[in-house]
C-alpha positions in Angstrom: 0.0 0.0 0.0 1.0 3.7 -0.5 0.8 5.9 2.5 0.8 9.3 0.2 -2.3 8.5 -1.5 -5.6 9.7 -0.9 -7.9 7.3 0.6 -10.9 7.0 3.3 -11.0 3.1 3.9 -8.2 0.2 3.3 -9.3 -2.9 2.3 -7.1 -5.8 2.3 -7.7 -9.1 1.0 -5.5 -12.9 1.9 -5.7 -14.8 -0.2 -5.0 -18.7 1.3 -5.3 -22.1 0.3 -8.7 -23.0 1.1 -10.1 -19.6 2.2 -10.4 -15.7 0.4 -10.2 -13.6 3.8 -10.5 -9.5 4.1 -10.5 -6.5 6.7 -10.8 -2.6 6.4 -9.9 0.0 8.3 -10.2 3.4 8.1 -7.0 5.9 6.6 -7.0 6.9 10.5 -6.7 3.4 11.9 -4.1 2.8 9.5 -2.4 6.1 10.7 -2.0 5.5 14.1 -1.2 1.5 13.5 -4.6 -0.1 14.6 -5.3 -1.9 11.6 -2.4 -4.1 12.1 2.0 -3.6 11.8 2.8 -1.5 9.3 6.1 -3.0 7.4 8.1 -1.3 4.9 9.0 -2.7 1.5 12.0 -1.2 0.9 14.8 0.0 3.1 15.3 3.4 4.1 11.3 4.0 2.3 8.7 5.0 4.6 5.6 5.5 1.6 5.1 1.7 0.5 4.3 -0.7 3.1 2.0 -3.7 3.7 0.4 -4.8 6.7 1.2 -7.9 8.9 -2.2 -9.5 10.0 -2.9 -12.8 11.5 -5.6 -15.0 9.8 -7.5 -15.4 12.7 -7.6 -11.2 12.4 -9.7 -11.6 9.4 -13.2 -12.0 7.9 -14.4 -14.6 5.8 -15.0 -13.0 2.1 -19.1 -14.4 2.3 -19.0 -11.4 4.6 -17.9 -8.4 3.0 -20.8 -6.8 0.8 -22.6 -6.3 4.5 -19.8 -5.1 6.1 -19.7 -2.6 3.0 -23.2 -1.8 3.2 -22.8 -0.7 6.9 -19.8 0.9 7.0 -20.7 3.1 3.8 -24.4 3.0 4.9 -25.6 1.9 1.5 
């Protein structure tokens, strides 16, 4: 991900063997390092990063389209 860019929500999707997982977070929680470690992707660069989440941290992807609908309040 690119911290310079302008966003409002994150949404990350794992992609695993058996399973298609996802979580958001708001540009805020991602900020201030709620929505999981931030790790960089390149030494000495502090704009490209990904996050470190555990599975069990995750949503199952059946899930998403209400989690959208509430959090965008469709």
């Amino acid at each position: 991900m690119r911290l310079d860019r302008d966003y409002d929500y994150l949404l990350c999707l794992g992609i695993c063997p058996r399973e298609i997982v996802f979580n958001m977070w708001r540009k805020g929680a991602v900020a201030e390092n709620r929505a999981g470690r931030l790790v960089r992707m390149a030494e000495g660069r502090a704009v490209t990063c990904k996050i470190a989440r555990k599975l069990e941290d995750m949503a199952p992807i059946e899930t998403l389209p209400e989690m959208l609908r509430v959090t965008l309040e469709l």
